[in-house]
VOPAGU-2260 file (C-alpha; in pm, 1 decimal, decimal comma):
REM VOPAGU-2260
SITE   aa  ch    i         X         Y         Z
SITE  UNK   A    0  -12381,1    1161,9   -3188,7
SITE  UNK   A    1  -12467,8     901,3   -3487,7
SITE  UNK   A    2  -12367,1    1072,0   -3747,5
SITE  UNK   A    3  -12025,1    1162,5   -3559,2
SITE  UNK   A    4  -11938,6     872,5   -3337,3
SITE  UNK   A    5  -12082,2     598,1   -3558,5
SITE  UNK   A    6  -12100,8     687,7   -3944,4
SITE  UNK   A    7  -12390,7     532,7   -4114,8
SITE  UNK   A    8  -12553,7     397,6   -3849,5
SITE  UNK   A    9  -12932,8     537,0   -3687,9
SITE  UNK   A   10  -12933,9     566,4   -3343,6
SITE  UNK   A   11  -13329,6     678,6   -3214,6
SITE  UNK   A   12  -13244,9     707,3   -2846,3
SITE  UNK   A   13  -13371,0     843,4   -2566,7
SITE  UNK   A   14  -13114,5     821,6   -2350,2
SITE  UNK   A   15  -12769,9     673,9   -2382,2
SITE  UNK   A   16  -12480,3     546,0   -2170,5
SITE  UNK   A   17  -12181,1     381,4   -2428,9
SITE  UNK   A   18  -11838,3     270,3   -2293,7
SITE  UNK   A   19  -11525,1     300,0   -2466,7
SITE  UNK   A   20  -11389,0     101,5   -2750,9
SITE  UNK   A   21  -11779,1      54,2   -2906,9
SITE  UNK   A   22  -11815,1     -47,2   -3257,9
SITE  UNK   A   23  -12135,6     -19,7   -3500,1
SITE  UNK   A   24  -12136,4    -141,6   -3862,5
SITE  UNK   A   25  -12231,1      63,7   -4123,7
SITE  UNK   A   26  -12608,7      53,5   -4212,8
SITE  UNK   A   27  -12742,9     -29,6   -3883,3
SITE  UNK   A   28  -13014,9     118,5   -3670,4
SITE  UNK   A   29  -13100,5      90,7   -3300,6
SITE  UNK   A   30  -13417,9     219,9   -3143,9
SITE  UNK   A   31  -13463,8     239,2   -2743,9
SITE  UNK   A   32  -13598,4     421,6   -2469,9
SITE  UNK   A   33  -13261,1     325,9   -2256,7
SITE  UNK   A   34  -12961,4     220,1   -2492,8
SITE  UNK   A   35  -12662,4      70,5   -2249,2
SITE  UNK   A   36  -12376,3     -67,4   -2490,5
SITE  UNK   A   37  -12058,2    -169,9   -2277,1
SITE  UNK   A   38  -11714,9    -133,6   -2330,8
SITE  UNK   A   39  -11582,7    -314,8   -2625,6
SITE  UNK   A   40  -11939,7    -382,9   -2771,1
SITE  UNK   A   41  -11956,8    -488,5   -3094,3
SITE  UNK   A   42  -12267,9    -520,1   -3332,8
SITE  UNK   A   43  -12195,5    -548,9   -3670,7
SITE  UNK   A   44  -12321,6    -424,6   -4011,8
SITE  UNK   A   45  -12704,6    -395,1   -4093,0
SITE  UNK   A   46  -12857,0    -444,0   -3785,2
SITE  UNK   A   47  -13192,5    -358,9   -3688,4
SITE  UNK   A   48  -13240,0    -385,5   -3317,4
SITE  UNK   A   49  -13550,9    -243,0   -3102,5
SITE  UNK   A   50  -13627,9    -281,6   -2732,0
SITE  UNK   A   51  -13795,9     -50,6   -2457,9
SITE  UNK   A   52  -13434,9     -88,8   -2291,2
SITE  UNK   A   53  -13183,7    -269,3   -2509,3
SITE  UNK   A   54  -12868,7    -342,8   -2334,1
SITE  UNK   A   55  -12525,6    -483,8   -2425,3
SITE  UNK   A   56  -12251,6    -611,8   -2190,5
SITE  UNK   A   57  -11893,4    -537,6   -2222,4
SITE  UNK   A   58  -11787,0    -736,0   -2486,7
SITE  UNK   A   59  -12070,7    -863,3   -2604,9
SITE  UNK   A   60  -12133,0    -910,8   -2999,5
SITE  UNK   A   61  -12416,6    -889,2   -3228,0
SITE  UNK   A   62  -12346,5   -1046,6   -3562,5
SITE  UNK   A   63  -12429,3    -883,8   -3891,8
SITE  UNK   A   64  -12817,4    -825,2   -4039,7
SITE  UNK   A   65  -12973,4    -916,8   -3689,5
SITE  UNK   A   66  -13266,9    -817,6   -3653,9
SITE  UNK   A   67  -13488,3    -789,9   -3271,5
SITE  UNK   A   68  -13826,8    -688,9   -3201,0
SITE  UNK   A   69  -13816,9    -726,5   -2830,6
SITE  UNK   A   70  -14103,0    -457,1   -2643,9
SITE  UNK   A   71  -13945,3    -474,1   -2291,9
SITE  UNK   A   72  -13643,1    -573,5   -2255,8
SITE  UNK   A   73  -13324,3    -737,9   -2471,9
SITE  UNK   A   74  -13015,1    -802,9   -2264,5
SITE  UNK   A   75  -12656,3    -982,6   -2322,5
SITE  UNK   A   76  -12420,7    -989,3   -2074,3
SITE  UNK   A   77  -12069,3    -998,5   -2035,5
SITE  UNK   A   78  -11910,4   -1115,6   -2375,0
SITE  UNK   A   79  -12197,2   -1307,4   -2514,3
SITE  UNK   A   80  -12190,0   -1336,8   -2857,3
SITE  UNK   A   81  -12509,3   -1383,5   -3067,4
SITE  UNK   A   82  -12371,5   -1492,5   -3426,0
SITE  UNK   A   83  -12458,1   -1371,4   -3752,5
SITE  UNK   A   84  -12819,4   -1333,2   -3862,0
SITE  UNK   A   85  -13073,6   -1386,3   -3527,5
SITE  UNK   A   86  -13399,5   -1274,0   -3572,9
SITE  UNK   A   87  -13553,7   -1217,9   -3210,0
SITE  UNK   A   88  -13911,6   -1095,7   -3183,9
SITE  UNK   A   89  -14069,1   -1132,3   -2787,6
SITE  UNK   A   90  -14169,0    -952,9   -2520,4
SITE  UNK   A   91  -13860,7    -977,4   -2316,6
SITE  UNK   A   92  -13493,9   -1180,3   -2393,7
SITE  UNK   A   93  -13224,8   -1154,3   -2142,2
SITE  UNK   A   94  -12917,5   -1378,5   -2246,0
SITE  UNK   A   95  -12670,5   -1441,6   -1920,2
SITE  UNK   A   96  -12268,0   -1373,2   -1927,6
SITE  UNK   A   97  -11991,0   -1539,6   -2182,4
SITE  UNK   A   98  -12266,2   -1737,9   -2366,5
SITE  UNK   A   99  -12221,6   -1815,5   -2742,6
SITE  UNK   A  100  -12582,0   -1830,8   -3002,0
SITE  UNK   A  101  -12491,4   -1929,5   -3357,8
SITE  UNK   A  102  -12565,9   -1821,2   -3683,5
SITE  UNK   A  103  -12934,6   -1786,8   -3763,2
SITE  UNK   A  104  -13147,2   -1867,0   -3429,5
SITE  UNK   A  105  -13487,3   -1708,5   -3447,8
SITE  UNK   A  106  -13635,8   -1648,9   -3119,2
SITE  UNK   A  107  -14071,8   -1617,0   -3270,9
SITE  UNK   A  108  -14208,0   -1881,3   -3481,3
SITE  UNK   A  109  -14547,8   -1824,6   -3417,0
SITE  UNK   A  110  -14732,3   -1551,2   -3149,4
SITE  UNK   A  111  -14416,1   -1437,4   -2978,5
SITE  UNK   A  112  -14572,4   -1048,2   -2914,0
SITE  UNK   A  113  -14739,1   -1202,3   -2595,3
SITE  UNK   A  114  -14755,5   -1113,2   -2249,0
SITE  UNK   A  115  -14616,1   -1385,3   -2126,3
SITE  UNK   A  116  -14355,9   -1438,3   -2440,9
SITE  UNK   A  117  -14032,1   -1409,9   -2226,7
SITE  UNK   A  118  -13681,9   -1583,5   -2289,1
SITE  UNK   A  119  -13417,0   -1639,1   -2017,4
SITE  UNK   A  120  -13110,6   -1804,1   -2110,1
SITE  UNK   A  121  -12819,5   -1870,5   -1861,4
SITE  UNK   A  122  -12473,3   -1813,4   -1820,0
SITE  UNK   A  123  -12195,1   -1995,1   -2045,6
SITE  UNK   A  124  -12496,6   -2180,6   -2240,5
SITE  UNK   A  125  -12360,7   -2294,7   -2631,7
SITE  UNK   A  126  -12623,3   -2298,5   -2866,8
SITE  UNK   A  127  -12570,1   -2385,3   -3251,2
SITE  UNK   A  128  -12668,5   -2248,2   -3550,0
SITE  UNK   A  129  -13061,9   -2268,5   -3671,9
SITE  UNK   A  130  -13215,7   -2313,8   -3316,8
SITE  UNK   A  131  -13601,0   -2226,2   -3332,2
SITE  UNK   A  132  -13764,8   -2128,1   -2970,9
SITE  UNK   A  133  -14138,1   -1996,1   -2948,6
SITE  UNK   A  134  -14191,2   -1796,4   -2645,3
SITE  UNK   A  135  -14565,7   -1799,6   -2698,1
SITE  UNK   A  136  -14572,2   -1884,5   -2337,6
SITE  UNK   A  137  -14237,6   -1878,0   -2132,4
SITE  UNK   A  138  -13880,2   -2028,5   -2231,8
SITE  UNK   A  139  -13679,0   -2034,2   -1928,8
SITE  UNK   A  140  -13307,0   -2243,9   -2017,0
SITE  UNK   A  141  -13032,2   -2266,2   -1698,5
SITE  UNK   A  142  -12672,9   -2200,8   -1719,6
SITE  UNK   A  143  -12445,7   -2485,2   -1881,5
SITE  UNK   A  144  -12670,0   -2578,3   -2166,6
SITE  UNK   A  145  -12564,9   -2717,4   -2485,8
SITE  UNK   A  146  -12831,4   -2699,7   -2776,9
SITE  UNK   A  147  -12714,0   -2841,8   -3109,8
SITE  UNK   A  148  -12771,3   -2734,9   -3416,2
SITE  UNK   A  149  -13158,8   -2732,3   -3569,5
SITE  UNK   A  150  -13304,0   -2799,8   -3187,6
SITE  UNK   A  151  -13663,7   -2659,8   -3189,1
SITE  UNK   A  152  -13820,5   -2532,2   -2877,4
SITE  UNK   A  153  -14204,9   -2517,1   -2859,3
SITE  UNK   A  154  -14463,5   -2320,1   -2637,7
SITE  UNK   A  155  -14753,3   -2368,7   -2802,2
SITE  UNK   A  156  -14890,0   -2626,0   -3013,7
SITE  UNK   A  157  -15270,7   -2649,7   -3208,3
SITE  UNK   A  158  -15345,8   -2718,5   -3581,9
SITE  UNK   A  159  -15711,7   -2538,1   -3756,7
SITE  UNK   A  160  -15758,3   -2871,8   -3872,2
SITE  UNK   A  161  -15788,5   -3075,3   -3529,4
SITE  UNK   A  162  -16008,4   -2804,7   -3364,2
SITE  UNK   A  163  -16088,7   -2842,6   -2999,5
SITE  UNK   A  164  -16466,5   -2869,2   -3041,9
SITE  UNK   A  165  -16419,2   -3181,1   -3220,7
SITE  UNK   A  166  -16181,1   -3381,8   -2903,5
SITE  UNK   A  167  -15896,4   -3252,5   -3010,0
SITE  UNK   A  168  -15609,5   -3046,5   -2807,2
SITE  UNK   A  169  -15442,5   -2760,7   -2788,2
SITE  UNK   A  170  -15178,7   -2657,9   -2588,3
SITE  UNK   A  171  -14984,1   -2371,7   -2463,5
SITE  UNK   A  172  -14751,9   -2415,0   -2178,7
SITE  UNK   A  173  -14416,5   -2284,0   -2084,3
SITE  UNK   A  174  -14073,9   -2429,2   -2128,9
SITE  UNK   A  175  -13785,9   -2511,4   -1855,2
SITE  UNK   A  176  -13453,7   -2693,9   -1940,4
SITE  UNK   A  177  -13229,2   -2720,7   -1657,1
SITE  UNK   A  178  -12869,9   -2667,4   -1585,9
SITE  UNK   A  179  -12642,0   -2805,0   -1785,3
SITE  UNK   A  180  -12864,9   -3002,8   -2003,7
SITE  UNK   A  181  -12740,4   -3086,3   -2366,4
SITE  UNK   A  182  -13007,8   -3131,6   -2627,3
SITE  UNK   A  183  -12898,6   -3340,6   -2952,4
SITE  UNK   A  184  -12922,8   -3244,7   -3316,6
SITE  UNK   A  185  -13284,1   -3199,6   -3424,9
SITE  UNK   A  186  -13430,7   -3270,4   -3085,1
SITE  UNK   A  187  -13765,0   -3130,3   -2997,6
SITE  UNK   A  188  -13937,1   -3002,4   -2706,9
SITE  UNK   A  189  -14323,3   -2943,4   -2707,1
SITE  UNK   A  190  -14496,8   -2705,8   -2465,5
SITE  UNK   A  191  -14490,8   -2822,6   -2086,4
SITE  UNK   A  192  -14214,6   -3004,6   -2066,3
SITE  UNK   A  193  -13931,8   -2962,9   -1791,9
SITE  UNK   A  194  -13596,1   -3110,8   -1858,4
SITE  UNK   A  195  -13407,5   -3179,4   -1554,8
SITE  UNK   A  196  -13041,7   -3075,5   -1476,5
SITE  UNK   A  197  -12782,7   -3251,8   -1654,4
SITE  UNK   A  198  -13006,1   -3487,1   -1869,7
SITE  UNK   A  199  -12857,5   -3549,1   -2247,7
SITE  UNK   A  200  -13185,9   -3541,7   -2478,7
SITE  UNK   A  201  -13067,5   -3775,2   -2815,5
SITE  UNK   A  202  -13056,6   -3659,0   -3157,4
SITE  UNK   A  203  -13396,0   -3614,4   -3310,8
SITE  UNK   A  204  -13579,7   -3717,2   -2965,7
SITE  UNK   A  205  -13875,5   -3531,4   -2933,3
SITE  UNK   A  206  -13988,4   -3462,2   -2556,4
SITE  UNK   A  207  -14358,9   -3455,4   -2469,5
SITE  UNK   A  208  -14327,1   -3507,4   -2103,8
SITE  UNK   A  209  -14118,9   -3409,1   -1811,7
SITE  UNK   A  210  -13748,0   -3560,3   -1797,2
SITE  UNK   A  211  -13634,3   -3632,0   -1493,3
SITE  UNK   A  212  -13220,3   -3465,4   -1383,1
SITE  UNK   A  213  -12915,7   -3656,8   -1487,9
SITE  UNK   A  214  -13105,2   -3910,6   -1720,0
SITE  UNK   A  215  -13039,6   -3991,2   -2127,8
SITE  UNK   A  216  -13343,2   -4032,4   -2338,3
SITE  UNK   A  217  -13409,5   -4092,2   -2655,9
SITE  UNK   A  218  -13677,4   -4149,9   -2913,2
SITE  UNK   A  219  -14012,8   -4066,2   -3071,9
SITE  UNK   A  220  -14186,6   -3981,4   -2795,6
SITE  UNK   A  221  -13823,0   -3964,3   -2588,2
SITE  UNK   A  222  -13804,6   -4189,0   -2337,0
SITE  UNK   A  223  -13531,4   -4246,3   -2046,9
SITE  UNK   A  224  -13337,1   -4490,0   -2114,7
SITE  UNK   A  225  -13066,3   -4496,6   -1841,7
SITE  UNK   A  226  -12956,9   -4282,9   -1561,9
SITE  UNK   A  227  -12660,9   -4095,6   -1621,2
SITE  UNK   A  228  -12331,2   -4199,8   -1343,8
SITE  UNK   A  229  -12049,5   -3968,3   -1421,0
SITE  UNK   A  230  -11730,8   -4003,5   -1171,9
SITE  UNK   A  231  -11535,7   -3714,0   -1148,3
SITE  UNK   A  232  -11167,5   -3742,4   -1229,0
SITE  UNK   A  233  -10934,4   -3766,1    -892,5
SITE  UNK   A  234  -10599,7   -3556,9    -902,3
SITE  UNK   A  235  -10404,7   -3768,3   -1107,5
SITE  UNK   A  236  -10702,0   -3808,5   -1386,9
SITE  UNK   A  237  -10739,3   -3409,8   -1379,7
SITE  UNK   A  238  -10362,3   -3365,6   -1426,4
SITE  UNK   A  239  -10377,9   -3688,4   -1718,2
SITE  UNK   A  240  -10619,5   -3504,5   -1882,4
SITE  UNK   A  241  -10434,8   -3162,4   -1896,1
SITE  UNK   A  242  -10159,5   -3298,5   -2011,3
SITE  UNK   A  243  -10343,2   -3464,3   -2306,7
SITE  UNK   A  244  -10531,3   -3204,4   -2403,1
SITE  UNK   A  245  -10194,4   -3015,7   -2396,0
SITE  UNK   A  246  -10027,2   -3183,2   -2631,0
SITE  UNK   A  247  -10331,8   -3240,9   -2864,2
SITE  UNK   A  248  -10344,0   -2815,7   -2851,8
SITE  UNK   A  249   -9954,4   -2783,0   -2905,7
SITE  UNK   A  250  -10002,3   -3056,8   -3235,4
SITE  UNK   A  251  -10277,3   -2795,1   -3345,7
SITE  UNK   A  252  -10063,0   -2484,2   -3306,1
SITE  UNK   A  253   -9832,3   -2698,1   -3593,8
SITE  UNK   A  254  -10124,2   -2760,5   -3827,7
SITE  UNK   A  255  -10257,6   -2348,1   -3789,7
SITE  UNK   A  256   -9874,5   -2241,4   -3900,2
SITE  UNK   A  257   -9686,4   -2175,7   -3544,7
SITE  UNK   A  258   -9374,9   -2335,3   -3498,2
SITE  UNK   A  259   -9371,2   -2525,6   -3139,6
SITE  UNK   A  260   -9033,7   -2655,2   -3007,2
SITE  UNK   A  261   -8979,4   -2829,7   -2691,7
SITE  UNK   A  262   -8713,4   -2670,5   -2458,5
SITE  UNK   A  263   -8658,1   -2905,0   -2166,9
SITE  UNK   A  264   -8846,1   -3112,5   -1966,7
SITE  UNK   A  265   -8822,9   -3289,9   -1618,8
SITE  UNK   A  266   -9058,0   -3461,2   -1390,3
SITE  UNK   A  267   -9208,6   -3165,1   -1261,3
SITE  UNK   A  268   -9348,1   -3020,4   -1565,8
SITE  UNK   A  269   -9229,4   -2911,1   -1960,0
SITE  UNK   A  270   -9135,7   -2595,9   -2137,2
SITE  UNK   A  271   -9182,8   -2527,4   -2523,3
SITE  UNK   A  272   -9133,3   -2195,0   -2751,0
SITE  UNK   A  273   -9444,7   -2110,1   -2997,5
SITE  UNK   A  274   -9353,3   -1864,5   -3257,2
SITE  UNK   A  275   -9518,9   -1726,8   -3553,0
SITE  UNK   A  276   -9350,8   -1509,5   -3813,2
SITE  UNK   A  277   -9448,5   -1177,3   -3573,9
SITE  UNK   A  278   -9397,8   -1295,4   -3218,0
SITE  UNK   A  279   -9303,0   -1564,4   -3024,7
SITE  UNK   A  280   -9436,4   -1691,1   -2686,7
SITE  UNK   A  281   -9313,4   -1957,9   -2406,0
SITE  UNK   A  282   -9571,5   -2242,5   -2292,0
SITE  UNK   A  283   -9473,2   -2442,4   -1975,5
SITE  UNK   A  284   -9686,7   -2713,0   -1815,8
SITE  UNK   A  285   -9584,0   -2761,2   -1425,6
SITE  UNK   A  286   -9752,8   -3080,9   -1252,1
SITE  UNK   A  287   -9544,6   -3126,0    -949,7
SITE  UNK   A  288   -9698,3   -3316,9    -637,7
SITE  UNK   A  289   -9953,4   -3589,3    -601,4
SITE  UNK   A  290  -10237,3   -3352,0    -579,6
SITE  UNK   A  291  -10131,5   -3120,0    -834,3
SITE  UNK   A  292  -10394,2   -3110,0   -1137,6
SITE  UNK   A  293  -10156,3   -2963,5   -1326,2
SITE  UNK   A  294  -10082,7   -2540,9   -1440,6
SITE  UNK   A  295  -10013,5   -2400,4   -1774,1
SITE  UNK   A  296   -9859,0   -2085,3   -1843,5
SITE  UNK   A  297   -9866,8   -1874,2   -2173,5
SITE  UNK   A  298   -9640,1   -1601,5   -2200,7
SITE  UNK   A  299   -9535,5   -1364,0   -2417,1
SITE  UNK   A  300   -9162,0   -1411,2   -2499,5
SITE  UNK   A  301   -8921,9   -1384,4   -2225,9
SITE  UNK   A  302   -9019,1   -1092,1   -2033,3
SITE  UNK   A  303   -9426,8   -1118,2   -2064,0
SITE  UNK   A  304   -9626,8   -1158,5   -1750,2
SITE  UNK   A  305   -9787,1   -1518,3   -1783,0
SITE  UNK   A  306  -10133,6   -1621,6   -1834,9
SITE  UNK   A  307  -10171,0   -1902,4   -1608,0
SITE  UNK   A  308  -10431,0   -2147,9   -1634,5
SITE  UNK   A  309  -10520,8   -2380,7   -1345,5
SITE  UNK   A  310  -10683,2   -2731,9   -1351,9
SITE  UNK   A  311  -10734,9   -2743,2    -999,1
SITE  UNK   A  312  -11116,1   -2686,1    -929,5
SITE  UNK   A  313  -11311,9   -2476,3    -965,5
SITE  UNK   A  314  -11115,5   -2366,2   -1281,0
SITE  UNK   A  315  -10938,6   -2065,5   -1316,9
SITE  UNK   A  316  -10723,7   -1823,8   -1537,9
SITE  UNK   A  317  -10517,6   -1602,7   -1385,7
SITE  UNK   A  318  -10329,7   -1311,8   -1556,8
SITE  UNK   A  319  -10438,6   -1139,2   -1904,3
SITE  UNK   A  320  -10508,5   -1346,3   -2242,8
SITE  UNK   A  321  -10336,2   -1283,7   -2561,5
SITE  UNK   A  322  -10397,8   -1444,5   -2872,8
SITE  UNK   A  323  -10212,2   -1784,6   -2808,9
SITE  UNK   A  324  -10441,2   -1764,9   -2431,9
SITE  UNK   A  325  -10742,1   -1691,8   -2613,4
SITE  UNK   A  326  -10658,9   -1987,4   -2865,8
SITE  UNK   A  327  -10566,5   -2240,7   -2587,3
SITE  UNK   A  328  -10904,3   -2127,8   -2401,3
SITE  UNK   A  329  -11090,0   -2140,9   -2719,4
SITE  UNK   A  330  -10951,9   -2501,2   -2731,0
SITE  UNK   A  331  -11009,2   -2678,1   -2402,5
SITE  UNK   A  332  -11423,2   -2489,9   -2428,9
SITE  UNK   A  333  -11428,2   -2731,7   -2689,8
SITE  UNK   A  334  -11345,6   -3013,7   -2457,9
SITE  UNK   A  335  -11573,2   -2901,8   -2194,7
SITE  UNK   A  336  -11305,0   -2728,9   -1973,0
SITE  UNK   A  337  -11474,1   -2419,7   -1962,8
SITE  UNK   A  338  -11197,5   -2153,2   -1788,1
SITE  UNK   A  339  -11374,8   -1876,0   -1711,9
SITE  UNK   A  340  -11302,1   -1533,4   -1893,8
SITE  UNK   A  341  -11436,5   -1186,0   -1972,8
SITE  UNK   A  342  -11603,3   -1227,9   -2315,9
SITE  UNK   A  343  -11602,9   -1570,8   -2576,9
SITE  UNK   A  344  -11258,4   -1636,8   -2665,4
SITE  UNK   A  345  -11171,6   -1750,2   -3033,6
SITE  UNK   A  346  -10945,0   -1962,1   -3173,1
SITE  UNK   A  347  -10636,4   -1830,6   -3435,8
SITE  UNK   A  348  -10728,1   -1918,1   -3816,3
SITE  UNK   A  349  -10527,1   -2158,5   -3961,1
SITE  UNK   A  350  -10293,9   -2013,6   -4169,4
SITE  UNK   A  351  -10358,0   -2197,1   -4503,7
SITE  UNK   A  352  -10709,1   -2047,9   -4466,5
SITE  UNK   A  353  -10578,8   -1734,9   -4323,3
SITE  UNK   A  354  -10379,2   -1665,8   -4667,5
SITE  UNK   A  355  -10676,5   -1723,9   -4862,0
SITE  UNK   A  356  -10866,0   -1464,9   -4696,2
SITE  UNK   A  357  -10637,5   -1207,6   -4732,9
């Protein structure tokens, strides 16, 4: 079946179950008792992944040269994307649906072939490129969470140098950040700690105790230093919003090389075409009514059957993404409006780097 379905790529198997519309790069090899790739999988060139049961969801993407060394289990769900170059090594790693991991995270650092070196993250979590997490003891991270770049997660902490017998500690303790936590740049966790839902941990803070939920801390040992006192936005600042993060995606569409033009507009709402030299699509914003948050609609030229996305909560897309939907999508995640979707969508290249790459 390798050497037929998937030219230049090794696939030791014991047993296999791959949807439609798969794609392996050239050079890679995957070893498993139970291989489960989903439909539209992608894992790209020079890969080197190995798990008792390794398992992709539809959609989901492996970038090129990863490399796991996971004995139980490694799972991604639904259109989770895992970014070029992740080097996983643990006992178990199960990665939740439509989450993004960037470039280079290595998932080791230390005794990760443990039997308690397990990884959980979420669902929707965005994690940046060069993340370190030891799973010498457990790393458990909830659904929501935003880890910038260079964050480094630690189970297990001891240096030959400060040996126990002479007062000094040692310690190896699982990991927990809650839902929608965001850690800052360079932030560290040491082993132990539990970071409570919806805390922000500040660039370069590093956490040796227990943070409380919905707190910011900062600092060298992190402390809190407020409580955090969001108010969500009412109707009118939901539909406010949308509308400004309408027209800041429209002026974007101009800078990537579309051509946007505004129809008409009245008090219920605006219409505008958005071409490109191949196709051409209509983009109307309705907002009619007090409590209206406020609708957009992407559509392929005249006939198309719209993609409509709603404001209203919870959030909602209704209808099939194109390009231009995947772009708009790609562009209010960035805001935190985070539409749910099959799969990570991404954004169109701008054409002055598009030409440069052709």
């Amino acid at each position: 079946m390798a050497a037929v379905d998937f030219p230049g790529v090794e696939l030791r198997v014991s047993r296999a179950r791959i949807g439609e519309g798969v794609r392996i790069g050239e050079g890679t090899v995957l070893v498993a008792d139970d291989l489960v790739l989903g439909a539209g999988t992608v894992v790209g060139a020079g890969c080197d992944l190995r798990s008792a049961r390794l398992e992709l969801g539809p959609g989901a993407q492996v970038g090129v040269g990863s490399r796991w060394l996971v004995a139980d289990e490694a799972r991604l769900g639904t259109g989770t994307v895992v970014d070029v170059g992740a080097e996983v090594v643990c006992r178990k790693w199960v990665v939740g649906d439509g989450s993004y991991i960037g470039h280079r995270l290595r998932v080791g650092a230390g005794a990760s072939m443990e039997r308690r070196s397990v990884v959980r993250i979420g669902h929707r979590c965005q994690i940046a490129p060069d993340v370190v997490v030891n799973p010498t003891e457990p790393v458990v991270i909830g659904d929501g969470v935003g880890i910038s770049a260079q964050v480094a997660i630690w189970t297990h902490g001891y240096h030959t140098g400060h040996p126990v017998r002479e007062g000094h500690g040692a310690a190896f303790a699982g990991v927990e950040v809650g839902d929608g936590v965001w850690l800052g740049f360079r932030s560290v966790l040491l082993p132990g700690v539990r970071v409570g839902a919806g805390t922000v941990v500040a660039a370069t803070a590093t956490v040796n105790r227990s943070l409380p939920a919905g707190v910011l801390a900062a600092g060298v040992p992190a402390q809190v230093k407020r409580q955090l006192e969001p108010a969500a936005l009412d109707a009118a600042g939901r539909r406010d919003a949308a509308a400004g993060l309408l027209d800041g995606w429209l002026e974007r569409l101009r800078f990537k090389g579309l051509a946007v033009e505004q129809r008409d507009a009245d008090g219920a709402g605006s219409r505008w075409w958005v071409s490109s030299s191949a196709r051409c699509w209509e983009v109307v914003w309705r907002a009619a009514g007090r409590q209206c948050t406020g609708v957009v609609e992407v559509r392929t030229g005249n006939e198309g059957v719209p993609a409509v996305f709603d404001f209203a909560e919870p959030l909602a897309v209704r209808g099939v993404l194109d390009d231009l939907g995947h772009d708009l999508r790609d562009f209010l995640r960035r805001a935190t409006w985070l539409f749910p979707y099959e799969g990570n969508s991404r954004g169109l290249v701008p054409e002055r780097f598009a030409r440069l790459l052709r």
